[in-house]
N, C-alpha and C positions, 0 to 999 in steps of 0.2 A: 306679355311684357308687364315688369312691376313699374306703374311710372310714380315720380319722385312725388308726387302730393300721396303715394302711399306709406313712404319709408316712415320710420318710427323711433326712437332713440333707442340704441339699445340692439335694432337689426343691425340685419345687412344689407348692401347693397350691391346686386348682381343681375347685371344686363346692357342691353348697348344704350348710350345716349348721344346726343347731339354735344362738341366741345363745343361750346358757345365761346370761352375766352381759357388762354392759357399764357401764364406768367412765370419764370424763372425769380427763385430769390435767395437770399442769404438770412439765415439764424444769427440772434446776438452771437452765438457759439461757432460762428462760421460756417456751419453747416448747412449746404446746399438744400433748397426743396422746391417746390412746384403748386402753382392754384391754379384750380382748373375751377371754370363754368359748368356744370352739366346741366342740360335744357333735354325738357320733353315739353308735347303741348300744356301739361298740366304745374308747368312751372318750373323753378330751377333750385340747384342747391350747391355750393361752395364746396368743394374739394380738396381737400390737400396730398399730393404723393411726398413723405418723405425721404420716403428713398429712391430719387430717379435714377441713380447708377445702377438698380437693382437688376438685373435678368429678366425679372415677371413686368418691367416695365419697357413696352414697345416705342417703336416712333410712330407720331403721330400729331397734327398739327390742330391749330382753331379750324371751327367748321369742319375739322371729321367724324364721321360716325364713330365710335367707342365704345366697345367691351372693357367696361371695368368689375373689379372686383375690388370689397374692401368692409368696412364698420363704418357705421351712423350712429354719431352721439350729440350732444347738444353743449352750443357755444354763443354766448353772447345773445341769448335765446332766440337762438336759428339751429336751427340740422344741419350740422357739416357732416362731411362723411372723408375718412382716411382710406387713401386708393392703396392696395397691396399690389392688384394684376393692371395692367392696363396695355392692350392691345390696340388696334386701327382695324374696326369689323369690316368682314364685306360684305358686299352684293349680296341681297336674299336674308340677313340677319335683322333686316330692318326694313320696317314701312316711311320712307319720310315724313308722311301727314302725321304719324305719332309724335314728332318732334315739334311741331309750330304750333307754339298757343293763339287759341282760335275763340273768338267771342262766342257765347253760346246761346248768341240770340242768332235770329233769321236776318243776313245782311239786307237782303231783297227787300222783306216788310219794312224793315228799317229803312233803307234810303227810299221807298216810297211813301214810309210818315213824313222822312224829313223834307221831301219833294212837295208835301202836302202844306208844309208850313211853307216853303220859297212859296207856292203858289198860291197863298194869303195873304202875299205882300203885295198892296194895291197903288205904292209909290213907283210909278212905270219906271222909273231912273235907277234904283234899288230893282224890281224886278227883273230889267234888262240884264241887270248888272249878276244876278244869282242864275240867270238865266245863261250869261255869258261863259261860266262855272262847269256848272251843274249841266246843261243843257246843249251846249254847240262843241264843247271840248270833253269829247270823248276820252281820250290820252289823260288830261286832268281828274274826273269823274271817278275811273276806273283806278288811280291812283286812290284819292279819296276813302275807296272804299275797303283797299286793301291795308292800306296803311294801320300803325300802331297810333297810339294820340301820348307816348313815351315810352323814352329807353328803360325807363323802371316805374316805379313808384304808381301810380293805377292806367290801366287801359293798355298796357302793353302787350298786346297781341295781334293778331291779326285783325282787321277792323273793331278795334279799340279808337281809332279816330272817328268812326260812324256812329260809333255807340256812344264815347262821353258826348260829342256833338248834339245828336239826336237826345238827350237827357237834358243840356244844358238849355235847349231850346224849348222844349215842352216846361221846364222849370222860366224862362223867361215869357212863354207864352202867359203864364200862372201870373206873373206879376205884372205882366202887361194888364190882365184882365183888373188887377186887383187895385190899380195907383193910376187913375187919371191920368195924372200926368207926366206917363210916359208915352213916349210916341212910340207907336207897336212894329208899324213899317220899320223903325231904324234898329230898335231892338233886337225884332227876330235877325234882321239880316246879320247882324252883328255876331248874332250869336251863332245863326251858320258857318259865317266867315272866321270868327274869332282863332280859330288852330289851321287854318286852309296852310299856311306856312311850314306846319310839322312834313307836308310833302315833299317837303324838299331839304328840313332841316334833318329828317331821318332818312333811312337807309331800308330798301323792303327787309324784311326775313330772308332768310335766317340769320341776317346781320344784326340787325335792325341798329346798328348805329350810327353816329352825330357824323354828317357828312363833311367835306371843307366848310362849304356855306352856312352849314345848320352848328358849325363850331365857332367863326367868326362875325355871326349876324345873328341866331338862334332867329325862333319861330315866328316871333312877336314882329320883330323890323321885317323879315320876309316878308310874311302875313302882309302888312302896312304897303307894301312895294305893288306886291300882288294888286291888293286894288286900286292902288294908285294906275298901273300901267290898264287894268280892265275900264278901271273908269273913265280915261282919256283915250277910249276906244269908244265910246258910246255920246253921239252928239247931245250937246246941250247940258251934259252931265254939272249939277250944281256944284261950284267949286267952294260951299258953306257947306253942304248936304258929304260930299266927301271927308273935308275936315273933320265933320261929328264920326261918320264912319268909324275914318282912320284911329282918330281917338280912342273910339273905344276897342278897335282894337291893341293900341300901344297901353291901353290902362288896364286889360281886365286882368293881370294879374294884382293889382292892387296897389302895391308898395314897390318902392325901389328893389330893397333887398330880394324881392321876388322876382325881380327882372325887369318888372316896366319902365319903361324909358320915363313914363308919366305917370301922374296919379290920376284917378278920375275926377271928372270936372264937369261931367252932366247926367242926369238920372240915368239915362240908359247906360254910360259908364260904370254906375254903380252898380246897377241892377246886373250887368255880365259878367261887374266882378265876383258877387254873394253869389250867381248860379254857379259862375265856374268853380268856386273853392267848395263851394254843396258837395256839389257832385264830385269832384278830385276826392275829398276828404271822406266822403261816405262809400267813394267806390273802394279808395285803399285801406278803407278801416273792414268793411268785406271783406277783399280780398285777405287779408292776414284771418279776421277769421276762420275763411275756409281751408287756409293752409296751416292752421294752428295744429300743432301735432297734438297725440293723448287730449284726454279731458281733464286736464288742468285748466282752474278757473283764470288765473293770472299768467299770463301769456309772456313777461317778462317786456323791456323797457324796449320802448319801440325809436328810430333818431327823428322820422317823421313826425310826429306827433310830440315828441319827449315827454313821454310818459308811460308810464307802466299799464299796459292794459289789459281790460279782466274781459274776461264773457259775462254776457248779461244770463241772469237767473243758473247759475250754479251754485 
């Protein structure tokens, strides 16, 4: 299998992939066409058939495996690729696990760092409360670990929610160490908790997208629910100790325009805001890296970032 982090401007592309989405549309010119998703574990790339009335073009829906055939050239500095053939493969022309992007760290070692960090939180109420989590809800847990941490832009893969997590918290541990005066018990917990809501705001694989809930609430307010409902399950729970929680998690995206219902308003707010955006922005500046096609220094204008961005030392 050629999978799409290898295609190149200029080839072709020829082989089955996962339709992750497929769209009908219309040309200024009236002219019918088609955009398709195509997803393998190694990533995805935009498609266009313009001739769906054609013969070489089969029926075929989102979420089927696909034989297509076609040209790879570069648009808006991305690899599109023009479908000429497009079939519905069967049985045997294809492995599944080829199609799901899969974090390429060890899930396991991971959720036992990050069990190591819940298990450094020495505020019994905050413990109880990761412990409630992580530890007595299996059905949750196992969610958790499969999950993506978003539909696009970084960690969207298969345990991408374990991975930025586990990153965001080893970066709040760091500042815990480093500023007095933050309390570390609310911190780290925070910073476990802070995405716990993308479980239910996303959808497993090979969907992986914005559920009812995760479209009219998104992660943040979920998230906020979530520990509200754990922590009025555990006696004596501090109804001040909660509020700081919840805060930080309605604030760590920072600004409004980002989503947060709130701004931050106590150090440990702050502090999960700078880990969360660290990490976000260092993993999706990676990722486009590693799927920059050729060795060209200037990779062309990114909407993430809005900016044109180069590789370092070419």
């Amino acid at each position: 299998m050629r999978f799409i982090s290898e295609l190149r401007e200029g080839g072709r592309i020829q082989d089955v992939y996962l339709c992750k989405y497929r769209q009908s549309a219309v040309t200024k010119n009236g002219k019918n066409y088609e955009t398709v998703i195509l997803q393998d574990r190694t990533g995805q790339i935009e498609a266009k058939i313009w001739d769906p009335t054609s013969d070489a073009i089969g029926e075929f829906d989102a979420l089927d495996y696909i034989y297509v055939a076609g040209t790879v050239s570069m648009f808006n500095g991305s690899l599109q690729a023009s479908l000429k053939q497009v079939r519905k493969a069967d049985e045997g022309e294809y492995i599944p696990s080829d199609y799901l992007p899969v974090t390429k760290q060890n899930t396991k070692v991971m959720y036992q760092e990050l069990m190591g960090y819940a298990g450094s939180v020495k505020n019994p109420y905050l413990s109880a409360l990761l412990k409630s989590f992580f530890i007595e809800d299996n059905e949750f847990a196992s969610s958790f670990v499969k999950h993506s941490a978003a539909k696009t832009v970084h960690h969207s893969f298969v345990g991408g929610l374990l991975e930025h997590t586990l990153s965001v918290t080893r970066l709040c541990g760091y500042i815990a160490e480093h500023y007095p005066a933050v309390n570390r018990d609310l911190l780290i917990t925070a910073a476990i908790l802070h995405d716990i809501g993308k479980t239910a705001e996303l959808s497993f694989f090979p969907t992986n997208e914005y559920t009812d809930e995760g479209q009219m609430l998104g992660h943040i307010m979920i998230g906020a629910e979530m520990i509200h409902d754990r922590a009025s399950s555990i006696e004596g729970f501090p109804a001040v100790l909660e509020t700081e929680l919840k805060h930080c998690i309605l604030a760590h995206h920072g600004e409004y325009e980002y989503g947060s219902p709130k701004k931050p308003a106590i150090i440990e707010a702050i502090a999960l805001n700078l880990a969360d955006n660290l990490d976000a922005k260092l993993e999706t500046m990676s990722e486009v890296l590693e799927n920059a096609a050729g060795n060209d220094k200037w990779l062309g204008y990114n909407r993430f970032f809005e900016s044109n961005l180069r590789k370092t030392g070419v």
